[in-house]
DRENDOKE-938768 format. One record per residue (C-alpha): residue number from 1; y, z, x. Coordinates in Angstrom, 3 decimals. Layout:
<sites>
(NUM; (Y; Z; X))
...
</sites>
This chain:
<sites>
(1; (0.000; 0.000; 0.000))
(2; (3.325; -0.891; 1.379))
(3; (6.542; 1.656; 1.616))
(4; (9.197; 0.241; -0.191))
(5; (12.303; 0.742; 1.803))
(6; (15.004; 3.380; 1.902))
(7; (18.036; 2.422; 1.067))
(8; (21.241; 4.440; 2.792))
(9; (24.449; 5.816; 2.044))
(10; (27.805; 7.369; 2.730))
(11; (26.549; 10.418; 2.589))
(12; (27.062; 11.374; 6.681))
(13; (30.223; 9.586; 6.823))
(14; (31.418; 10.869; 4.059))
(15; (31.053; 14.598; 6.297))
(16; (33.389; 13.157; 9.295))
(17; (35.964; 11.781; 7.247))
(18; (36.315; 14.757; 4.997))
(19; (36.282; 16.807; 8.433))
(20; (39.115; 14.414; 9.556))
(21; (38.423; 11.425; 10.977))
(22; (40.422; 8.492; 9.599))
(23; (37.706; 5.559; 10.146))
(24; (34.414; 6.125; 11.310))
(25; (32.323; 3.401; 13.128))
(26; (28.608; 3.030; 12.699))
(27; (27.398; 1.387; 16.099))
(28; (24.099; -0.340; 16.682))
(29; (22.026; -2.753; 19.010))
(30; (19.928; -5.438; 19.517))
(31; (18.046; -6.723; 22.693))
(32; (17.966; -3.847; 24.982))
(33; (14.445; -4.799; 25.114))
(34; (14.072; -7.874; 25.360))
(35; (13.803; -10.664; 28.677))
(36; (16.402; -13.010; 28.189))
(37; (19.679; -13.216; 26.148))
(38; (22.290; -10.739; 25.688))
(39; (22.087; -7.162; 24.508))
(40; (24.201; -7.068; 21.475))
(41; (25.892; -3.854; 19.727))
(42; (27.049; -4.133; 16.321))
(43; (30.177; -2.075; 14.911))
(44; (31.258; -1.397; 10.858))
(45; (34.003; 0.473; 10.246))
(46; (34.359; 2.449; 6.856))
(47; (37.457; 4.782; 5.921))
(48; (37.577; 7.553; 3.072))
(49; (38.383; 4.108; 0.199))
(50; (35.171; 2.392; 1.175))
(51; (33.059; 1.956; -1.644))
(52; (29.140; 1.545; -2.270))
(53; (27.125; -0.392; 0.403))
(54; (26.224; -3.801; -0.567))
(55; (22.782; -4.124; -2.330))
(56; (20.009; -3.902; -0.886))
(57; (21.236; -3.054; 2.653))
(58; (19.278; -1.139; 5.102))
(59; (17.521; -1.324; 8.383))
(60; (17.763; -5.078; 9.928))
(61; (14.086; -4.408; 11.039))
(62; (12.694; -4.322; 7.655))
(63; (14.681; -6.859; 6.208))
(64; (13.678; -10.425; 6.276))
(65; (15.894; -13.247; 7.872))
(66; (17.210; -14.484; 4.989))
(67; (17.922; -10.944; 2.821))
(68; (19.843; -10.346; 6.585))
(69; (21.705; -13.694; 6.694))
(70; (22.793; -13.852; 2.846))
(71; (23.837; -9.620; 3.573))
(72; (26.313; -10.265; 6.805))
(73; (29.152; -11.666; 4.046))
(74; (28.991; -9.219; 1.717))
(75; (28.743; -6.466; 4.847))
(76; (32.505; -8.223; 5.555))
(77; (33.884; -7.878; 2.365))
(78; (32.683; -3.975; 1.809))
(79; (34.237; -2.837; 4.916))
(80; (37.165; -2.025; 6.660))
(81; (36.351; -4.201; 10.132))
(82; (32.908; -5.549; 11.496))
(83; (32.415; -6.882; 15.194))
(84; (29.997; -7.559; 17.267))
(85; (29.747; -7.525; 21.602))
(86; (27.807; -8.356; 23.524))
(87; (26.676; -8.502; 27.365))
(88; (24.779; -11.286; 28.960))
(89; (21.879; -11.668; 31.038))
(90; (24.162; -11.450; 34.193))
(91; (25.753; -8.298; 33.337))
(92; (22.395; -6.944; 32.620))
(93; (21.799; -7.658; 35.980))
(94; (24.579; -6.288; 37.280))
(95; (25.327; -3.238; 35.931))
(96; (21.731; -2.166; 34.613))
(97; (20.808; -2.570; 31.087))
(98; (22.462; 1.158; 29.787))
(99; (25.577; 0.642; 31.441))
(100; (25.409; -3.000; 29.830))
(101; (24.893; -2.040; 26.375))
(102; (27.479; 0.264; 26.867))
(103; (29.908; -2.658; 27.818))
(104; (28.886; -4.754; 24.630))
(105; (29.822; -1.642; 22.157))
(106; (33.089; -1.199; 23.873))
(107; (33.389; -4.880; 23.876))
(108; (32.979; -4.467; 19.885))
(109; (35.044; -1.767; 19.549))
(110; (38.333; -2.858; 20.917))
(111; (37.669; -5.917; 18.402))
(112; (37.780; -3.778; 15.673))
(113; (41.026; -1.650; 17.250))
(114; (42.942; -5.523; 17.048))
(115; (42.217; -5.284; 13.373))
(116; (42.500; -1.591; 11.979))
(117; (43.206; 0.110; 15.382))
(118; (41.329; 3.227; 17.239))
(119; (38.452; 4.195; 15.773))
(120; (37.769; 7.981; 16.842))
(121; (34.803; 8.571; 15.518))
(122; (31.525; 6.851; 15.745))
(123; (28.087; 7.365; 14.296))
(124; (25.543; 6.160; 16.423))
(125; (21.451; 4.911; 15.974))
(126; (19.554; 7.454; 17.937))
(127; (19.419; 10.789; 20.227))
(128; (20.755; 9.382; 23.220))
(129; (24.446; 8.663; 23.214))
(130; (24.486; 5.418; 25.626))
(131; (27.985; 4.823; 24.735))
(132; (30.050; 7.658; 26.381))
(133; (30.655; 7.431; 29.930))
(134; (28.669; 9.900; 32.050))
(135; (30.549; 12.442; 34.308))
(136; (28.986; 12.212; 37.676))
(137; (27.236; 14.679; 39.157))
(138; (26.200; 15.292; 42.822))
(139; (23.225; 13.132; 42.910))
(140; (25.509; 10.421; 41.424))
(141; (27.714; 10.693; 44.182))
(142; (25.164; 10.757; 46.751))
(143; (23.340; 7.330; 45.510))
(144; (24.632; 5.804; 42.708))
(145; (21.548; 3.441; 42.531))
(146; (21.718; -0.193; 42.706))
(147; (23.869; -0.739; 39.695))
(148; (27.357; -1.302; 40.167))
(149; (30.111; 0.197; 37.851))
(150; (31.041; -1.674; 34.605))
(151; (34.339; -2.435; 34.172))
(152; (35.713; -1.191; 30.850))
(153; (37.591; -3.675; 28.758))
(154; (41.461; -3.270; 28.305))
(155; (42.324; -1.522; 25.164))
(156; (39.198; 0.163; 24.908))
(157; (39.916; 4.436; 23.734))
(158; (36.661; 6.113; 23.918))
(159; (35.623; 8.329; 20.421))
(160; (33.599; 11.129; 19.928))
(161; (30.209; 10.189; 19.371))
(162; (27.511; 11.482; 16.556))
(163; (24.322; 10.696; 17.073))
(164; (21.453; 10.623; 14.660))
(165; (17.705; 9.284; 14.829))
(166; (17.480; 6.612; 12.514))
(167; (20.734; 6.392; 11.109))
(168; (20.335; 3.016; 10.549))
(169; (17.872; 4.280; 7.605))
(170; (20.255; 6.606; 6.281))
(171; (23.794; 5.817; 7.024))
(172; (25.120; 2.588; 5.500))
(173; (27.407; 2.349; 8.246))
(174; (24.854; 1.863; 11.301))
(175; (22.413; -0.153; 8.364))
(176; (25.452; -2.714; 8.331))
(177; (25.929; -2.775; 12.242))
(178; (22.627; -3.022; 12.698))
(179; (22.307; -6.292; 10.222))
(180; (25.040; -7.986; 11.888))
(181; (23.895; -7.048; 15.565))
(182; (20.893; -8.919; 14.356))
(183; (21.806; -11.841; 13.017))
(184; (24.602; -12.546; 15.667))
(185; (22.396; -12.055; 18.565))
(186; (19.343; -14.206; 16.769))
(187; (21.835; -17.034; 16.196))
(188; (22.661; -17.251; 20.081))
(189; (19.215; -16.601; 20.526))
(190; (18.445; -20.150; 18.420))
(191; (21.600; -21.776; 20.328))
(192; (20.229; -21.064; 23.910))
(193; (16.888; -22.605; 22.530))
(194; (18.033; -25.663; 22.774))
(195; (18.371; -25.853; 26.442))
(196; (14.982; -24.142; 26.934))
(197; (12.598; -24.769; 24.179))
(198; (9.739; -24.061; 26.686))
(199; (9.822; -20.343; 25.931))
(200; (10.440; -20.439; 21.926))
(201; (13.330; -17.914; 21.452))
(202; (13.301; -19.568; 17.949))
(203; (10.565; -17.267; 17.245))
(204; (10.828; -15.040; 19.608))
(205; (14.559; -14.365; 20.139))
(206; (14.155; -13.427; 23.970))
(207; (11.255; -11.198; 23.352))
(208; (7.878; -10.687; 25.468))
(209; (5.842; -12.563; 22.850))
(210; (3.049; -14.286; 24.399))
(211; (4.161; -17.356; 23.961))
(212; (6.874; -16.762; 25.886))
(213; (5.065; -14.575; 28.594))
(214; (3.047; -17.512; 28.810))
(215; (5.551; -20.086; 29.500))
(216; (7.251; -17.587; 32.075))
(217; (4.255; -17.685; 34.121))
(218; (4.371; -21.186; 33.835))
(219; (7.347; -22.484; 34.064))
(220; (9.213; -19.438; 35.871))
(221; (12.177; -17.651; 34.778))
(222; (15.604; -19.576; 33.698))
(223; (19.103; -18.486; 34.380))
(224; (19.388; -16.622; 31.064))
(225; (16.523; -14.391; 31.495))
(226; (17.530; -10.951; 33.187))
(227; (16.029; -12.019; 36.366))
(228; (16.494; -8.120; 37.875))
(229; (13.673; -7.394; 35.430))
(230; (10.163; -7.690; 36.352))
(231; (8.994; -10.787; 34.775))
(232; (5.941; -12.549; 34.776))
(233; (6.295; -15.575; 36.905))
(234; (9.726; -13.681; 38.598))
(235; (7.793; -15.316; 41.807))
(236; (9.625; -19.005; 41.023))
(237; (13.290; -19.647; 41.080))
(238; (15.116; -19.364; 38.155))
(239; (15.632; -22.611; 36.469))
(240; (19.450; -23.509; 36.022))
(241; (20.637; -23.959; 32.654))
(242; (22.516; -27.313; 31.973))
(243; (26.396; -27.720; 31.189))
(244; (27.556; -28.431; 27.922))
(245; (25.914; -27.214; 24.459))
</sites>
C-alpha cells in the first residue's frame, strides 16, 4: 500500500514571523550528490500576508515531473520572491562541494534582496546548517585543506538560520524551494545533454545511474562533471565541452 503524501504548511513560519521576522526564506538544494552539473539551492520568500500554499505542493522528491513543472508558476504567484543559484562543476571543484552549495544559496539570496530586500531569517531542509559561514578554529588555521575560500557575492547579508529535518515535508516554504531547485537544475541538466548525450542526464540529471557510470568508464569524464570527485573512468582526460548551445 502506498503513503499518500503530506502536504505542508505555514505553520513554522508562521512562529518566526509572529516572533519578528519580516520575511522568512525557506532554502533548499539539489545536486549535492550528484557527478556532473551544478549544485542548485532554491529560495521562497513568504511574509506575515502570504496566503495558503498552492495545491498540492510538497516535497519535489515525491512529486512527479509534471505535478513539479505545472507547480513552479503557481509557487511565483503565492509568494513574495522565488530564486534559484547555483554553482557549477568548477566551483565544486574549487571550493569543495559544502562551501559550494553554500555559494549557490547566497547566490539565491541576494536575488531575492534585488526584489523584496534582506531576508533575515531563513528556514532551512535539514540538521546541518551548510549555509552560515564557519568561524575557524585552530585546526582551520593550521591546514585549511585543499579547498580554497569562496568568495561571497556582493550584496549578500547573512540571516539567522533555522534548521529542521525534513522541512521540506512540513514547511511550505522549503516544499516550494525545493520544487523550484528541482526543476531549474533538471532543465540545465536536459540543456547540457545536448552536448553529451553519451551519459543520459535526460534521465539521469547528473546522477550515478548506471547508465551513466557506464559511459564514464567508457568514455571518461567531460568538463562538466566535478572532475575532483572520484569517478569511474577519472583515469582519461576530461572531454572538452563545445562552444555555443
Amino acid at each position: 500500500m502506498s503513503v499518500p503524501p503530506v502536504f505542508p504548511d505555514l505553520t513554522e513560519e508562521r512562529v518566526l514571523l509572529q516572533g519578528g521576522a519580516r520575511f522568512v526564506a525557506g532554502v533548499d538544494e539539489v545536486g549535492r550528490g550528484a557527478l556532473a552539473g551544478p549544485v542548485s539551492v532554491g529560495v521562497c520568500v513568504v511574509d506575515a500576508s502570504t496566503g495558503p500554499p498552492p495545491v498540492g505542493l510538497t516535497d519535489s522528491k515525491v512529486l512527479t515531473a509534471r505535478a513539479r513543472t505545472d507547480l513552479v508558476p503557481l509557487v511565483h504567484g503565492w509568494a513574495v520572491a522565488v530564486a534559484v543559484g547555483s554553482a557549477s562543476s568548477e566551483e565544486i571543484d574549487a571550493f569543495g562541494i559544502v562551501r559550494a552549495l553554500r555559494l549557490a544559496g547566497q547566490r539565491a539570496l541576494v536575488r531575492v534582496a534585488h526584489e523584496v530586500g534582506p531576508v533575515g531569517t531563513v528556514l532551512l531542509d535539514g540538521s546541518h546548517d551548510w549555509l552560515t559561514e564557519p568561524q575557524p578554529d585552530l585546526l582551520d588555521l593550521l591546514d585549511a585543506g585543499p579547498a580554497a575560500p569562496a568568495p561571497v557575492p556582493e550584496g549578500y547579508s547573512a540571516p539567522a538560520v533555522r534548521t529542521r529535518v525534513k522541512a521540506d515535508l512540513s514547511c511550505a516554504s522549503v516544499a516550494a524551494a525545493s520544487v523550484v531547485a528541482k526543476c531549474t537544475r533538471d532543465a540545465e541538466m536536459t540543456d547540457l545533454a545536448r552536448r553529451h548525450p553519451e551519459y543520459g542526464w535526460v534521465g539521469n540529471k547528473g546522477y550515478g545511474s548506471p547508465q551513466h557510470v557506464a559511459a564514464l568508464r567508457q568514455h571518461g569524464p567531460s568538463r562538466l562533471h566535478r572532475l575532483s570527485w572520484n569517478l569511474p573512468g577519472s583515469d582519461r582526460a576530461a572531454v572538452s565541452v563545445p562552444d555555443g548551445p
